[in-house]
PAPA-554677 format. One record per residue (C-alpha): residue number from 1; residue in one letter; y, z, x. Coordinates in steps of 0.05 Angstrom, whole numbers. Layout:
BEGIN
<site resi="NUM" resn="a" py="Y" pz="Z" px="X"/>
...
end
This chain:
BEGIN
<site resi="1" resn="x" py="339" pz="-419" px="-36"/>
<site resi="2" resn="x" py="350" pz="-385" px="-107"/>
<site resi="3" resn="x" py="376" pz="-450" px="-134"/>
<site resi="4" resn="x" py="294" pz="-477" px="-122"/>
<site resi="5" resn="x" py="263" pz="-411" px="-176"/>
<site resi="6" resn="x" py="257" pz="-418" px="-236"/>
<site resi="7" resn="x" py="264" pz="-361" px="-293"/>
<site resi="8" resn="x" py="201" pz="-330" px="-287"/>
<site resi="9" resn="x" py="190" pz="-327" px="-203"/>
<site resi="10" resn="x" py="258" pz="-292" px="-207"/>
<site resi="11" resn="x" py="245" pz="-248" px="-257"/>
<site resi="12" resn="x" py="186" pz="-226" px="-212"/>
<site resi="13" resn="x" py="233" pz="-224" px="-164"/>
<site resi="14" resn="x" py="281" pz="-177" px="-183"/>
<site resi="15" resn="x" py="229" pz="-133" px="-210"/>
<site resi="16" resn="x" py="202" pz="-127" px="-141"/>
<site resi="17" resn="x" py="267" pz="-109" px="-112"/>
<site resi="18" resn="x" py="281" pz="-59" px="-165"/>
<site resi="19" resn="x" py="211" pz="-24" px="-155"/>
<site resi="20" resn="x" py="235" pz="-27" px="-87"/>
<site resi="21" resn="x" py="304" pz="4" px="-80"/>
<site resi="22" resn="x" py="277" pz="55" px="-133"/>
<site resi="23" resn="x" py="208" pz="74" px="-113"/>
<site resi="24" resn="x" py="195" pz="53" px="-41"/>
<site resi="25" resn="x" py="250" pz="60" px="2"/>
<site resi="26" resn="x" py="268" pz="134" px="-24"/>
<site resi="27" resn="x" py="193" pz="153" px="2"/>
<site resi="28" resn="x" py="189" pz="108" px="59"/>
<site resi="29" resn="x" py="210" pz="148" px="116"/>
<site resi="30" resn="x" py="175" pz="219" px="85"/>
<site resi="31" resn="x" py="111" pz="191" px="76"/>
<site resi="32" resn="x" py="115" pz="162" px="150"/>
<site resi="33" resn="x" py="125" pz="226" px="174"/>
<site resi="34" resn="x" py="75" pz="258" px="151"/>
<site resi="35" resn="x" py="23" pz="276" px="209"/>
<site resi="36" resn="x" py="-41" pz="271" px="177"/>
<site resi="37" resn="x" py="-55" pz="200" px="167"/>
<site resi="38" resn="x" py="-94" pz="204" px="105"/>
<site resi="39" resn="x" py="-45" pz="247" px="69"/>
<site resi="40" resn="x" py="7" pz="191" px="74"/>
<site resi="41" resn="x" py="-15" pz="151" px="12"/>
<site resi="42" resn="x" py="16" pz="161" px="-46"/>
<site resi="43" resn="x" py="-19" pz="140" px="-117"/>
<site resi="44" resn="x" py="44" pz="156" px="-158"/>
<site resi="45" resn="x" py="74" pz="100" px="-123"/>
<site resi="46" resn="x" py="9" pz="61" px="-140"/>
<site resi="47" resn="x" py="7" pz="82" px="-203"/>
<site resi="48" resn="x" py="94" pz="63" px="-220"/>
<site resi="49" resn="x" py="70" pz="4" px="-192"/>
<site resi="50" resn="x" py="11" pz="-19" px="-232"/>
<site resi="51" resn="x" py="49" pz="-1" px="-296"/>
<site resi="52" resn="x" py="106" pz="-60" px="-277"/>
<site resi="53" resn="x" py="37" pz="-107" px="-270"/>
<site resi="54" resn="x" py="49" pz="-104" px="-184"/>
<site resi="55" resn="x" py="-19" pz="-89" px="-174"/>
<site resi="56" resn="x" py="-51" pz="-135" px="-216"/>
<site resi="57" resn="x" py="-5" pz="-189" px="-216"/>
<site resi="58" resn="x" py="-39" pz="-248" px="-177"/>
<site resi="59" resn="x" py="-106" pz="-234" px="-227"/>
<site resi="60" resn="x" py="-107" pz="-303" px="-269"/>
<site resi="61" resn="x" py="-84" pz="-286" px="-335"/>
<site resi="62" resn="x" py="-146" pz="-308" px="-376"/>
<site resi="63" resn="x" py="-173" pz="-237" px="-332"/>
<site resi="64" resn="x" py="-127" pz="-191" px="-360"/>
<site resi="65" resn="x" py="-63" pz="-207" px="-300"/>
<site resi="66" resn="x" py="-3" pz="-245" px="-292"/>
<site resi="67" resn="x" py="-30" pz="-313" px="-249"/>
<site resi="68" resn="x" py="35" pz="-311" px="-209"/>
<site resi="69" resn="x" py="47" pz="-366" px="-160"/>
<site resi="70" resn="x" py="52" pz="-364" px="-88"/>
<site resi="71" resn="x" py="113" pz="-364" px="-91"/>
<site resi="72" resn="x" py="124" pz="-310" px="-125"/>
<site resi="73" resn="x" py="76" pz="-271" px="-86"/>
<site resi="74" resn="x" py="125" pz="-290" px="-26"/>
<site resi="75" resn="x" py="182" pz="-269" px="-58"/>
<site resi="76" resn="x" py="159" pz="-207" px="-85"/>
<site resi="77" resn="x" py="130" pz="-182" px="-9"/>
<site resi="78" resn="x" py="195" pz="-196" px="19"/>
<site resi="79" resn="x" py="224" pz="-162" px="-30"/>
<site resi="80" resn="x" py="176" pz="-101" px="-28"/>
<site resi="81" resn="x" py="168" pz="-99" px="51"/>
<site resi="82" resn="x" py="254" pz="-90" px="59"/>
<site resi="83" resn="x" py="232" pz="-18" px="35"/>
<site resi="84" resn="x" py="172" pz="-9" px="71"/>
<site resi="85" resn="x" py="119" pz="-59" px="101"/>
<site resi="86" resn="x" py="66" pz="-15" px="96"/>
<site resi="87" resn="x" py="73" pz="-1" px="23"/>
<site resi="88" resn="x" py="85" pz="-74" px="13"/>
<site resi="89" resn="x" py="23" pz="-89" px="44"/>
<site resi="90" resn="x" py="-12" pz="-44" px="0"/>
<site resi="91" resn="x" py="2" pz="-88" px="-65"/>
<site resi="92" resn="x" py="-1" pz="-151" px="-34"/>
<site resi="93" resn="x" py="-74" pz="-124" px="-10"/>
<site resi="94" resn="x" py="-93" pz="-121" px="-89"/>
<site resi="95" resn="x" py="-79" pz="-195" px="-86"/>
<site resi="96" resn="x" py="-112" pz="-220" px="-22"/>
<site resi="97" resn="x" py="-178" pz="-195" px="-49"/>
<site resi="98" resn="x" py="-162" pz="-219" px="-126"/>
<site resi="99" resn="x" py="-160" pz="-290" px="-93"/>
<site resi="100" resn="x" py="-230" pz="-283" px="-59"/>
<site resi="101" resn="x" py="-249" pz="-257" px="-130"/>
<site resi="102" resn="x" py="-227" pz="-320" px="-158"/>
<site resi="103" resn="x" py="-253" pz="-369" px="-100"/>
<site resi="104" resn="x" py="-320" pz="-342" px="-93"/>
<site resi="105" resn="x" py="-339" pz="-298" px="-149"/>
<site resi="106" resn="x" py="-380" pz="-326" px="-203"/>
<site resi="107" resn="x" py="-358" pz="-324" px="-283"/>
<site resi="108" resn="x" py="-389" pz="-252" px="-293"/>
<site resi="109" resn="x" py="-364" pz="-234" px="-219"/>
<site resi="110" resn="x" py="-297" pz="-240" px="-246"/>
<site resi="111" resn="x" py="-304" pz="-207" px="-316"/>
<site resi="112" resn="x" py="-343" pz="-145" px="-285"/>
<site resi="113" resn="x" py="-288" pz="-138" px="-227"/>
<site resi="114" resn="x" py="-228" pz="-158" px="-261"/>
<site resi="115" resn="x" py="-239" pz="-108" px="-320"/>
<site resi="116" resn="x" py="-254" pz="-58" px="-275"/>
<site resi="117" resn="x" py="-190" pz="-66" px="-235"/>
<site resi="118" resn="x" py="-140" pz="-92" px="-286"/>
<site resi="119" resn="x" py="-164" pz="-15" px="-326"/>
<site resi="120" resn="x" py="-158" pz="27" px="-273"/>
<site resi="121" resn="x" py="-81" pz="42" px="-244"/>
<site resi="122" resn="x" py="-120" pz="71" px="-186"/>
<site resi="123" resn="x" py="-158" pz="17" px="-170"/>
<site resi="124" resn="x" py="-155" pz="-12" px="-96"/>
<site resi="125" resn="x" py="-191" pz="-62" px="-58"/>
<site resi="126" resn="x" py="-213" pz="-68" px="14"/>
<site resi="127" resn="x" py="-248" pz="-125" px="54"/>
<site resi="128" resn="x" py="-299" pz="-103" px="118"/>
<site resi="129" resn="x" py="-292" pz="-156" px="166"/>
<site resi="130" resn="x" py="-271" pz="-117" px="235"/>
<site resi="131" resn="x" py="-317" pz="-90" px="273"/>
<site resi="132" resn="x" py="-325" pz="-49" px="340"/>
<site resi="133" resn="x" py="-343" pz="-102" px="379"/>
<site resi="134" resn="x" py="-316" pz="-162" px="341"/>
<site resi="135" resn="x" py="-249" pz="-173" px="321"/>
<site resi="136" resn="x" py="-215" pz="-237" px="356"/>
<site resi="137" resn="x" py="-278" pz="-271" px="364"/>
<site resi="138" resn="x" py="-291" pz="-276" px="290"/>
<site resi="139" resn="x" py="-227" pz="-311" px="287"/>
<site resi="140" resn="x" py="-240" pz="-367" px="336"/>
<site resi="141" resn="x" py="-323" pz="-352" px="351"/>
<site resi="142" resn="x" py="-349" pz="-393" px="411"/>
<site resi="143" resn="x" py="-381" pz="-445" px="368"/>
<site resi="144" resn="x" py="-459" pz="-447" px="410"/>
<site resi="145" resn="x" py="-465" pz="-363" px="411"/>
<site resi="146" resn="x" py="-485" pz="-334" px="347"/>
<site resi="147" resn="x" py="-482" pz="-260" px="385"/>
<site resi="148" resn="x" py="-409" pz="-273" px="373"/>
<site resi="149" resn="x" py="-372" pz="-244" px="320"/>
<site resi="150" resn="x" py="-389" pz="-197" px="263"/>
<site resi="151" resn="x" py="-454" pz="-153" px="262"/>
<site resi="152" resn="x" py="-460" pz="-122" px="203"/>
<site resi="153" resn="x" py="-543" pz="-150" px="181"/>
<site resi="154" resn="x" py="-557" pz="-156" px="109"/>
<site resi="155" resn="x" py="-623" pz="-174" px="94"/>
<site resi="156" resn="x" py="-653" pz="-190" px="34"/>
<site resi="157" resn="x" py="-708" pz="-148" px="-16"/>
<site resi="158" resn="x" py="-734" pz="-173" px="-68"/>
<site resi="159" resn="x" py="-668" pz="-176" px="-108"/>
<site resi="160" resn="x" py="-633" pz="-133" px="-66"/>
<site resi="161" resn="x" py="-589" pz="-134" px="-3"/>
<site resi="162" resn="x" py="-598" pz="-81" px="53"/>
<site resi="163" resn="x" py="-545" pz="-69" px="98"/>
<site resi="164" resn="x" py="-537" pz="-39" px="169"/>
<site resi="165" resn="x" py="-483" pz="-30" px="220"/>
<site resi="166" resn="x" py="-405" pz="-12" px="218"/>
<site resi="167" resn="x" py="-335" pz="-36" px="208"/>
<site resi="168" resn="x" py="-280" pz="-12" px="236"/>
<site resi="169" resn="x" py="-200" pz="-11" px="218"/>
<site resi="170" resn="x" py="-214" pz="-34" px="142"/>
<site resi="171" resn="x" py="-162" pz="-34" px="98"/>
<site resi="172" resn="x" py="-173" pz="19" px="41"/>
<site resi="173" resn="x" py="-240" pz="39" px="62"/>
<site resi="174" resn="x" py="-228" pz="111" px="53"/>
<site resi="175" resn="x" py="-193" pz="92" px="-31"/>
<site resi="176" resn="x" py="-214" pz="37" px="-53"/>
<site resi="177" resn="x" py="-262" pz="27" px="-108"/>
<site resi="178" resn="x" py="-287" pz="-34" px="-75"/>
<site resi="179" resn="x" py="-300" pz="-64" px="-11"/>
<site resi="180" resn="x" py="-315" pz="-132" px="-4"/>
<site resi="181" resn="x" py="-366" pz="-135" px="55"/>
<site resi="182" resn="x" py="-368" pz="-191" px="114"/>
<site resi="183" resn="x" py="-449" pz="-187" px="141"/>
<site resi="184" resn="x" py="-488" pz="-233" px="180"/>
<site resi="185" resn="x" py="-545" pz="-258" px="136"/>
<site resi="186" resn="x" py="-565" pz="-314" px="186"/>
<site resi="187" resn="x" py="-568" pz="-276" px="256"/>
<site resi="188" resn="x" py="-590" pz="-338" px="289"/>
<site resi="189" resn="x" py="-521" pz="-384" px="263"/>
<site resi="190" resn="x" py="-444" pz="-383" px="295"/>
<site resi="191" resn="x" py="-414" pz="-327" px="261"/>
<site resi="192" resn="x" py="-381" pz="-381" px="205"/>
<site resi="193" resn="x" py="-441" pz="-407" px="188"/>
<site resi="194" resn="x" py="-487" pz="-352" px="183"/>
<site resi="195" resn="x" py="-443" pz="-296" px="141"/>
<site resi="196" resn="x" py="-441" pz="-272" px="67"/>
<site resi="197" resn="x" py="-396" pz="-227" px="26"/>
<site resi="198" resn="x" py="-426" pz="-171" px="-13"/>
<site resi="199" resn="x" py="-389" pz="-123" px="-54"/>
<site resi="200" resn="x" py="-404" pz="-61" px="-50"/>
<site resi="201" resn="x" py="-386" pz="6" px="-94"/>
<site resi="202" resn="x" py="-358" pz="71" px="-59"/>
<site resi="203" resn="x" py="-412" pz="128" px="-63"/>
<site resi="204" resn="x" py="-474" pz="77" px="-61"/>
<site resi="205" resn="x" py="-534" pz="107" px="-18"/>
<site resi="206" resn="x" py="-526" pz="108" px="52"/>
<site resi="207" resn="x" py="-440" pz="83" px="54"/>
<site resi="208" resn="x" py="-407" pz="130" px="93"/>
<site resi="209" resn="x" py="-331" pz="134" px="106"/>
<site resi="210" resn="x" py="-314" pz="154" px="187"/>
<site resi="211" resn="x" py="-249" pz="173" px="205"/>
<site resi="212" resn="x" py="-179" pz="144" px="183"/>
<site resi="213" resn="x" py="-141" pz="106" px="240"/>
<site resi="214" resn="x" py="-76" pz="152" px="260"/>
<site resi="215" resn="x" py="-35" pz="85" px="271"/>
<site resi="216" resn="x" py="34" pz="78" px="301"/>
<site resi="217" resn="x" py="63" pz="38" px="249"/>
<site resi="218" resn="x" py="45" pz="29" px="180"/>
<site resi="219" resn="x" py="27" pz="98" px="170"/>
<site resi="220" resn="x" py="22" pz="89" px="95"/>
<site resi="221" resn="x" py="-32" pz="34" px="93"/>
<site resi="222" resn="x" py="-95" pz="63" px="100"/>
<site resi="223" resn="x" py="-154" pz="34" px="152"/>
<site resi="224" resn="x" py="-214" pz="77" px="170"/>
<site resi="225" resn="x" py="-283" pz="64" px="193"/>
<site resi="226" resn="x" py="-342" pz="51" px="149"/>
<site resi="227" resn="x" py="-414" pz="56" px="165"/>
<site resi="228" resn="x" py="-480" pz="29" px="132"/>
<site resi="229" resn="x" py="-541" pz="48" px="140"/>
<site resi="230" resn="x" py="-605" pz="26" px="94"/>
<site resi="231" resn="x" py="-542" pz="3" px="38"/>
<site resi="232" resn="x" py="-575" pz="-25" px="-18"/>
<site resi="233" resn="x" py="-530" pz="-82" px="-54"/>
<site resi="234" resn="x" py="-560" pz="-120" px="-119"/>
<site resi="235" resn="x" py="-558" pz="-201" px="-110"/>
<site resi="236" resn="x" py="-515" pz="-212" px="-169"/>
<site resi="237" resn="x" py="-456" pz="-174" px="-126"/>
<site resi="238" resn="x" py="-465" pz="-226" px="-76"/>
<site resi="239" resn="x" py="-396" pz="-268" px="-83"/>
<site resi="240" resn="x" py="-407" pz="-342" px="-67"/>
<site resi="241" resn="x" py="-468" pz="-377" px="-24"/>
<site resi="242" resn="x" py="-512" pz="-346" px="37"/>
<site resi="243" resn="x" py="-481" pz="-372" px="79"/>
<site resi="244" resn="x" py="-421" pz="-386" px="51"/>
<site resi="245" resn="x" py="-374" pz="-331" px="66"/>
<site resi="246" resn="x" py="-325" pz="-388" px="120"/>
<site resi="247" resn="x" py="-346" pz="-450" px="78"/>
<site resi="248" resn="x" py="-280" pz="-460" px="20"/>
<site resi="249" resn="x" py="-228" pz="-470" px="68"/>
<site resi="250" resn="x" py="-191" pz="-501" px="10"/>
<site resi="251" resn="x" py="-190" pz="-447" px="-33"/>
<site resi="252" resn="x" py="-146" pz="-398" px="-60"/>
<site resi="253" resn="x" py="-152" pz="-342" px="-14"/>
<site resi="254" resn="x" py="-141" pz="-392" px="47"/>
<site resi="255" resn="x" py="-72" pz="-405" px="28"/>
<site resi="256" resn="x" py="-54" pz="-335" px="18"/>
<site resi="257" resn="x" py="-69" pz="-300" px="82"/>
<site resi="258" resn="x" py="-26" pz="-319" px="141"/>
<site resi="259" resn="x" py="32" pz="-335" px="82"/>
<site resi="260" resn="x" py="21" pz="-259" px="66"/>
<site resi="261" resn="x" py="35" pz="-228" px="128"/>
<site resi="262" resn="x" py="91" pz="-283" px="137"/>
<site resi="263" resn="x" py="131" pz="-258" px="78"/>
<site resi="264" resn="x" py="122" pz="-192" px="102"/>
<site resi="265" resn="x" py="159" pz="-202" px="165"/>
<site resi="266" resn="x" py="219" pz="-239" px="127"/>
<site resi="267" resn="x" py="225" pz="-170" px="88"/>
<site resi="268" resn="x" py="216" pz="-137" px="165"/>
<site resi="269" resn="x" py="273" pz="-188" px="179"/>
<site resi="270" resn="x" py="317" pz="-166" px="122"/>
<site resi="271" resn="x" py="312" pz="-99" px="129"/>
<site resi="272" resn="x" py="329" pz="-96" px="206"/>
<site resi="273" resn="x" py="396" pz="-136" px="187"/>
<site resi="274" resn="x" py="406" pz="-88" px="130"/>
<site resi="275" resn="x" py="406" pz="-24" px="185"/>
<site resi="276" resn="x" py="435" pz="-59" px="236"/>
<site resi="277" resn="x" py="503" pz="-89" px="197"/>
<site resi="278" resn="x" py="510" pz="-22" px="166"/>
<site resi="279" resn="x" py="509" pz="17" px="234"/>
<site resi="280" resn="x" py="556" pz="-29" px="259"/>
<site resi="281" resn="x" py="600" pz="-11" px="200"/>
<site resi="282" resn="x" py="596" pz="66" px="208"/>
<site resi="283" resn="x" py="594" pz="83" px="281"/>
<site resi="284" resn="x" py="650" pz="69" px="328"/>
<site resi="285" resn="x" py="656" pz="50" px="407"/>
<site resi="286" resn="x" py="700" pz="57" px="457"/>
<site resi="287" resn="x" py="756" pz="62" px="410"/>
<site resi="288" resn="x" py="728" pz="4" px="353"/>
<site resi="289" resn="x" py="676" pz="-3" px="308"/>
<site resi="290" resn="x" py="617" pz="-24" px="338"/>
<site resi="291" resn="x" py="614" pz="-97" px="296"/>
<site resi="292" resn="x" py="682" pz="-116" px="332"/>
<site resi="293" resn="x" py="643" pz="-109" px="390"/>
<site resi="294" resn="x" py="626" pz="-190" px="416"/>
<site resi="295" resn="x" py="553" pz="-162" px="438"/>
<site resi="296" resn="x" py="549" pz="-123" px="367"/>
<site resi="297" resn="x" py="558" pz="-204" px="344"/>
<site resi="298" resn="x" py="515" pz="-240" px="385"/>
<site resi="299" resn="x" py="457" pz="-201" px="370"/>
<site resi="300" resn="x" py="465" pz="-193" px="289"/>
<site resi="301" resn="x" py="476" pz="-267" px="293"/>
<site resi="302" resn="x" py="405" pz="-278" px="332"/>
<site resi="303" resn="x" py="377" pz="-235" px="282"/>
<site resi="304" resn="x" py="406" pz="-275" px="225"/>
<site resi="305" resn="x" py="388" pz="-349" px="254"/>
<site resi="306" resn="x" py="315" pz="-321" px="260"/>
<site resi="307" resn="x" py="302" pz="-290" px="191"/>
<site resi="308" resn="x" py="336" pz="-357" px="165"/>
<site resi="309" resn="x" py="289" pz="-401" px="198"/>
<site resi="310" resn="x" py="224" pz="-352" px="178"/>
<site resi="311" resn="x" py="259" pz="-358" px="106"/>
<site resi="312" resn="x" py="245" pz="-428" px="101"/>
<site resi="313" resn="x" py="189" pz="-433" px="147"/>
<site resi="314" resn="x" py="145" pz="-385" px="85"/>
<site resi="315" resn="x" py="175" pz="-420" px="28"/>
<site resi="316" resn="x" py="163" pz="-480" px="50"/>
<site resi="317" resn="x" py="79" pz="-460" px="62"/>
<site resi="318" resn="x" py="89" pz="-428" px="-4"/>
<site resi="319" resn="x" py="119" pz="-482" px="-46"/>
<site resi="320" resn="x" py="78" pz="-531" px="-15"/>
<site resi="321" resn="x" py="15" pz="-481" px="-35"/>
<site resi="322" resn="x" py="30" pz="-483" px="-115"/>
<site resi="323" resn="x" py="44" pz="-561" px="-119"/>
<site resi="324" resn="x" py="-28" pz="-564" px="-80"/>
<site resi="325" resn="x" py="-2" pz="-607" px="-24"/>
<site resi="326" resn="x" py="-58" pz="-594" px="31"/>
<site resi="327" resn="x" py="-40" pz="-536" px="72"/>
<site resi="328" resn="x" py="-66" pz="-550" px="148"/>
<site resi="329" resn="x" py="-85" pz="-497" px="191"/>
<site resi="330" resn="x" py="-32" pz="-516" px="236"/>
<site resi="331" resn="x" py="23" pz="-501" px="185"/>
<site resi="332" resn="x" py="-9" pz="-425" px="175"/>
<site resi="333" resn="x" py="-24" pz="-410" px="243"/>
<site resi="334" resn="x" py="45" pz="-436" px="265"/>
<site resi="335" resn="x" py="69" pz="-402" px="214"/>
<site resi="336" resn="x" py="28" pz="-335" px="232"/>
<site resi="337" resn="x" py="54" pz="-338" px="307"/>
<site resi="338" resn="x" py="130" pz="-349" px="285"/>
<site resi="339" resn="x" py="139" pz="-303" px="239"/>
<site resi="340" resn="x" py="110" pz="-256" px="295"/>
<site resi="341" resn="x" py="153" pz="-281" px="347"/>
<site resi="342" resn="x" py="212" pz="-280" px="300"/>
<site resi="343" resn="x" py="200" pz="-210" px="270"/>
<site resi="344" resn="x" py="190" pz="-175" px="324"/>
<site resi="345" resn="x" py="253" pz="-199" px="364"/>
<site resi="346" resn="x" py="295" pz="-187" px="300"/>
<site resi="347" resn="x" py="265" pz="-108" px="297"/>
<site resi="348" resn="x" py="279" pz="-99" px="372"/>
<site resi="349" resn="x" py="339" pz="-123" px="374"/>
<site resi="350" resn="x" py="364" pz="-77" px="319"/>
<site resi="351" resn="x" py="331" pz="-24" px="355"/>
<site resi="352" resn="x" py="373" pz="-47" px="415"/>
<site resi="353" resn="x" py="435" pz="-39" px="374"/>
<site resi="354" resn="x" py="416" pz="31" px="350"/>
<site resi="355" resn="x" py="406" pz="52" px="420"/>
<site resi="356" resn="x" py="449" pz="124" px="434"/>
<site resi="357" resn="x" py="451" pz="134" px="370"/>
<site resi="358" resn="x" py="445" pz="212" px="343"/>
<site resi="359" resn="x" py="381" pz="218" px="317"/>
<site resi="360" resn="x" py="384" pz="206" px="240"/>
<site resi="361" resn="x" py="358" pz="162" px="180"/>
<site resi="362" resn="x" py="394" pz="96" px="209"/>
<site resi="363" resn="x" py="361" pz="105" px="275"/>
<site resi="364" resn="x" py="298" pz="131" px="254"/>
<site resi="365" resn="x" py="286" pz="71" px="209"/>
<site resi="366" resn="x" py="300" pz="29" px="274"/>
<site resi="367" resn="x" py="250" pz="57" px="293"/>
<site resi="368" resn="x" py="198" pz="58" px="253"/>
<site resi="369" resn="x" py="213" pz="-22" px="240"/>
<site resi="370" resn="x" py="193" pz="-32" px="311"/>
<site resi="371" resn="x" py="131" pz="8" px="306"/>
<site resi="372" resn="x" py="116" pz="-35" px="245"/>
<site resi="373" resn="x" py="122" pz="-96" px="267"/>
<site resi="374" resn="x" py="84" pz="-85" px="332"/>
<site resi="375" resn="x" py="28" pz="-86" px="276"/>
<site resi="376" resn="x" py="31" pz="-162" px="277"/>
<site resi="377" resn="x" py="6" pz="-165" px="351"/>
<site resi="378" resn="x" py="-59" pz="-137" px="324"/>
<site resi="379" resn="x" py="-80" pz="-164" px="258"/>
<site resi="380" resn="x" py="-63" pz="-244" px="266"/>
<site resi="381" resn="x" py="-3" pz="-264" px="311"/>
<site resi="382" resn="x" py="-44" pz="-262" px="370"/>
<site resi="383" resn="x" py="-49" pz="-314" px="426"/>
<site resi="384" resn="x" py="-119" pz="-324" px="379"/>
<site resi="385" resn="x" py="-85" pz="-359" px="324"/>
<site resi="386" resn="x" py="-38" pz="-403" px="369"/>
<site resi="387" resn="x" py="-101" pz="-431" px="397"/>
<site resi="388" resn="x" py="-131" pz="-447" px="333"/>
<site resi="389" resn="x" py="-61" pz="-473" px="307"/>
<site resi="390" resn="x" py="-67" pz="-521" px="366"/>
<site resi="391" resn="x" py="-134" pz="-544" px="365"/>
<site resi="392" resn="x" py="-112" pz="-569" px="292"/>
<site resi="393" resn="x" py="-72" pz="-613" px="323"/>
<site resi="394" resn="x" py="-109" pz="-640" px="376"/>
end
């Protein structure tokens, strides 16, 4: 595949794996550990980050960023989540909520956010979309019941937004310095037809932060609840039409998401081959090592013929994404489900390989590889997605 880059994707490359091996992996397992969940972020890491232009490196260059392609932005989340998913997720968050930025913001939308978040080395994003009560059905809504889905009401004042109600899981909502909110302005519409984003500031009137989600796996990225009541957001942060929040399926930000969590999983991938062919190297059984064992084989080989296929299964979305050849929803929701399906059969069966191991770094990053990528169940590889994969064919 490296024969396809040219200079500057691997440049990006390589810088991503460097920031990895140097900064992530070495606090990967320590901040996992750690028992509170919102004492696992880190913003030096942030910080090391956003001085090598991570962060900020999808923002379009005339905005103060780098305008990478997508696939760079593939390359470099593979690259980052070998270390640590989590952490990888983290950055590649920055850019999933740059693109909205740059599909539905407006000309002084983007010079008002960009500056702010290009400035700031602390500066995170979130996007409120999950809610108590809605979570798969925003993703495929039953098309005649506009109770479905999302409940967050904004209504307008004068100039002025007012919104009620509460997310739940968001990413960042208890750091970032803004949160991009998904609210029903049409109550009587399908959920896709009748919701608007709003962004909304950290500390305005009557936005509360609720507790942060003690997760499983990705212990690092943070998700908490967030609750509204009476919040008063000005028009002119309204990104986009009323309305209009499910309306440019063609944009930007479209093209990014499943690909995102996609190249994730590849780094998953990677990193359960990297622990599994170096346990097989060290420990020894029934008189061998363990990799001259014919079992040892057969499953490092399944877990290579996966990642391989997931490998050119993202590219592929990826390269197709930057030479804007349409991009169905089949391709990303097939994509979405395999790299699920792939991933998570790669991490358990170097967990599998681990098994009676003594109890130290090799295993424990078995472990918390599988407690990772059981993430993936829950934020898109669902049975969900496969449905709306199909129904693009039909």
């Amino acid at each position: 595949m490296d024969h396809l880059l040219n200079d500057t994707q691997r440049q990006w490359q390589l810088k991503a794996r460097a920031f990895a091996e140097s900064e992530i992996r070495p606090r990967s397992l320590v901040r996992d550990q750690i028992p509170q969940p919102g004492d696992t972020f880190d913003w030096s890491l942030i910080q090391t980050g956003s001085r090598l232009g991570i962060r900020t490196a999808a923002v379009p260059i005339e905005y103060g960023g780098h305008g990478i392609d997508f696939t760079t932005q593939a390359l470099m989340i593979t690259e980052m989540a070998r270390a640590d998913s989590a952490m990888a997720k983290t950055f590649s968050q920055s850019w999933k909520w740059s693109h909205l930025i740059i599909d539905h913001g407006n000309d002084d939308q983007k010079k008002r956010f960009f500056d702010a978040f290009v400035n700031d080395d602390q500066f995170v994003m979130g996007g409120g979309i999950t809610e108590p009560n809605a979570g798969s059905d925003n993703r495929l809504p039953p098309a005649d019941d506009p109770k479905s889905g999302l409940q967050l009401r904004a209504q307008l004042d004068g100039d002025t937004w007012v919104l009620n109600g509460s997310k739940c899981y968001i990413a960042n909502a208890n750091i970032g310095k803004l949160i991009f909110a998904f609210a029903r302005t049409d109550p009587g519409a399908p959920v896709h037809e009748g919701t608007t984003i709003f962004a909304v500031q950290p500390g305005t009137p009557g936005l509360k932060v609720g507790k942060v989600f003690n997760k499983h796996g990705w212990r690092f990225y943070q998700n908490a609840e967030l609750f509204f009541e009476n919040v008063r957001v000005p028009d002119s942060n309204r990104l986009g039409a009323i309305n209009g929040a499910h309306k440019k399926h063609g944009g930007r930000n479209s093209k990014f998401g499943d690909m995102e969590y996609a190249a994730n999983a590849l780094g998953l991938c990677e990193a359960a081959i990297d622990t599994a062919t170096l346990h097989g190297r060290t420990h020894r059984q029934a008189g061998k090592r363990l990799n001259e064992h014919q079992l040892f084989q057969l499953k490092l080989s399944e877990m290579h013929m996966l990642t391989e296929a997931l490998r050119s299964f993202v590219m592929r979305v990826a390269m197709e994404a930057d030479v804007t050849v349409p991009i169905s929803r089949k391709h990303n929701g097939l994509l979405m489900n395999f790299s699920t399906d792939a991933m998570q059969r790669v991490c358990y069966l170097n967990l599998d390989i681990h098994r009676g191991a003594n109890r130290g770094e090799i295993s424990a990053r078995a472990d918390k590889l599988v407690r990772d990528a059981i993430i993936w169940t829950h934020i898109a590889g669902d049975s969900v997605q496969r449905m709306k994969a199909v129904k693009a064919m039909l």
